[in-house]
C-alpha positions as CSV (number, residue, x, y, z in Angstrom):
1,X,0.0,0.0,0.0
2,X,1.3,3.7,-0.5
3,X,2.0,5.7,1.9
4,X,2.3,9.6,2.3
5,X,3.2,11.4,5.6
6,X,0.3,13.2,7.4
7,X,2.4,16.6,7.4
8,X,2.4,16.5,3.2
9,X,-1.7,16.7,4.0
10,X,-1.5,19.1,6.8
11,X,0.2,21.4,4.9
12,X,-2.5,21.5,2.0
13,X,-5.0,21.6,4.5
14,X,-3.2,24.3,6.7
15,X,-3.2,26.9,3.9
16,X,-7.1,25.7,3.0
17,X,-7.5,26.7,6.8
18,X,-5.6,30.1,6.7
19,X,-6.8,31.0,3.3
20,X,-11.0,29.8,3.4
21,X,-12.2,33.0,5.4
22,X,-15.7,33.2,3.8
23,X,-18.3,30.8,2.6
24,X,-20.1,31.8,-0.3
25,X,-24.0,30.0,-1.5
26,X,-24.5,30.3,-5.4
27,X,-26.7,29.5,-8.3
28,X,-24.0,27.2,-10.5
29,X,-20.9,25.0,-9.9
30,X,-17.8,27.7,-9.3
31,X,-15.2,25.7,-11.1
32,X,-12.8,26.9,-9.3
33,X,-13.4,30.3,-10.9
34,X,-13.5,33.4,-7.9
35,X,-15.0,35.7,-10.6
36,X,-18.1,32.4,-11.0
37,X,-18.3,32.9,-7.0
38,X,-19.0,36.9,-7.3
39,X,-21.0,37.1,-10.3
40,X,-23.3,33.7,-9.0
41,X,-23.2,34.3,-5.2
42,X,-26.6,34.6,-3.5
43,X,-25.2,34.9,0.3
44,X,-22.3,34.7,2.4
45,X,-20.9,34.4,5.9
46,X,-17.7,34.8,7.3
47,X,-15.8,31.6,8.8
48,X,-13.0,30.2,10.5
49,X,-12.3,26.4,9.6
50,X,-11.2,24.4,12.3
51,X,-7.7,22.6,13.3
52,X,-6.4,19.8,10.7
53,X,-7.1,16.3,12.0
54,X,-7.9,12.7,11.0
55,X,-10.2,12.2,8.3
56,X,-13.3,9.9,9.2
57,X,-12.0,7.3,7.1
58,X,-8.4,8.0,6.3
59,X,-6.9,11.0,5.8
60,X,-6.7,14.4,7.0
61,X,-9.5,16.6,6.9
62,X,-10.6,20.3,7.9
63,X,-13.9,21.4,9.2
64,X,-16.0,24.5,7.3
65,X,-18.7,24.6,10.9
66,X,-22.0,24.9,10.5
67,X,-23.2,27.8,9.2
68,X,-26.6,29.3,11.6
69,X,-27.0,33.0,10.1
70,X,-25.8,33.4,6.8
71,X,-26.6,36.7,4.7
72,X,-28.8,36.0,1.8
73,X,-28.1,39.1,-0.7
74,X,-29.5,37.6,-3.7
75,X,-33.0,35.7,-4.5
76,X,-32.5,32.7,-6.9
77,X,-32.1,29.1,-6.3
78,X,-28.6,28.5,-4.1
79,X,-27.0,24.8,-5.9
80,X,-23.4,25.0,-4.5
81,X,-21.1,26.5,-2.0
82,X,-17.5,28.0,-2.2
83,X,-15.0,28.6,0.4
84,X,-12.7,31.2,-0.6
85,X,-10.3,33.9,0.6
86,X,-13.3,36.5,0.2
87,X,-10.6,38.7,-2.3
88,X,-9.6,36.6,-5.4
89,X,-9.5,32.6,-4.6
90,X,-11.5,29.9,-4.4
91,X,-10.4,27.4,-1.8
92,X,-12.8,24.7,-2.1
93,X,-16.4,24.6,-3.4
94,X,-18.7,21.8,-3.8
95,X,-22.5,21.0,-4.7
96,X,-25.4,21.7,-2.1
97,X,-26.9,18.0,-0.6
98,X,-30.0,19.5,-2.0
99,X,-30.7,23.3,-3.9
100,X,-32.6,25.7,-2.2
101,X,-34.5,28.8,-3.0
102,X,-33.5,32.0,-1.0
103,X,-34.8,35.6,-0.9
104,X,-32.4,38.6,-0.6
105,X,-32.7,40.0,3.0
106,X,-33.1,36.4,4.8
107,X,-30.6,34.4,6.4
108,X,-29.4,30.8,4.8
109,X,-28.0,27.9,7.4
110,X,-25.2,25.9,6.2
111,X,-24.5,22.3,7.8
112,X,-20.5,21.6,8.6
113,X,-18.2,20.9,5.3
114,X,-15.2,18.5,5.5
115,X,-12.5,18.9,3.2
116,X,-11.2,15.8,3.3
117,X,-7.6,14.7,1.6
118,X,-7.6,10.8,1.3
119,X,-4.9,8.1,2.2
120,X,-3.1,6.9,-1.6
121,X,-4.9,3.5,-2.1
């Protein structure tokens, strides 16, 4: 079986920690894009991921926490989230376990994202 040393992780995940300062909601996949975050976003919150640690399989994960009191400041339907540096990168997105419909002036909730980096196989 491969192996790779948990610091090579941590160190991907550390900068993912330092760097993912704001979760955005939008209406299509990000791509990796920032300027597909800002022209897409529907809401955002501010957030501090947690401490790198083991994955829940293998691997080495961070934690995005939950969100409770996001700012919607879009209406549209929300399909995907991006964590990014709130300035010019995207950090991580993914899709939404389910889209939802939000109205500009609410609040959106957010359950906890892991980023995970997996064990070789």
């Amino acid at each position: 079986m491969a192996f790779i040393n948990d610091s090579v992780f941590d160190e991907g995940l550390d900068w993912a920690d330092t760097n993912g300062t704001r979760i955005d909601i939008v209406s299509t996949d990000p791509g990796g894009t920032y300027a597909t975050v800002t022209g897409n976003t529907l809401g955002n919150d501010t957030v501090n991921t947690g401490a790198t640690e083991n994955g829940d399989t293998d691997g080495r994960k961070v934690v995005v926490p939950a969100i409770t009191a996001g700012s919607v400041t879009g209406t549209g339907t929300a399909t995907h989230w991006a964590l990014t540096n709130g300035s010019d990168t995207v950090v991580a997105s993914g899709a939404l376990a389910s889209s939802q419909a939000v109205t500009s002036g609410n609040t959106f909730t957010l359950g906890a994202i892991d980023i995970t980096i997996r064990d070789p196989s």
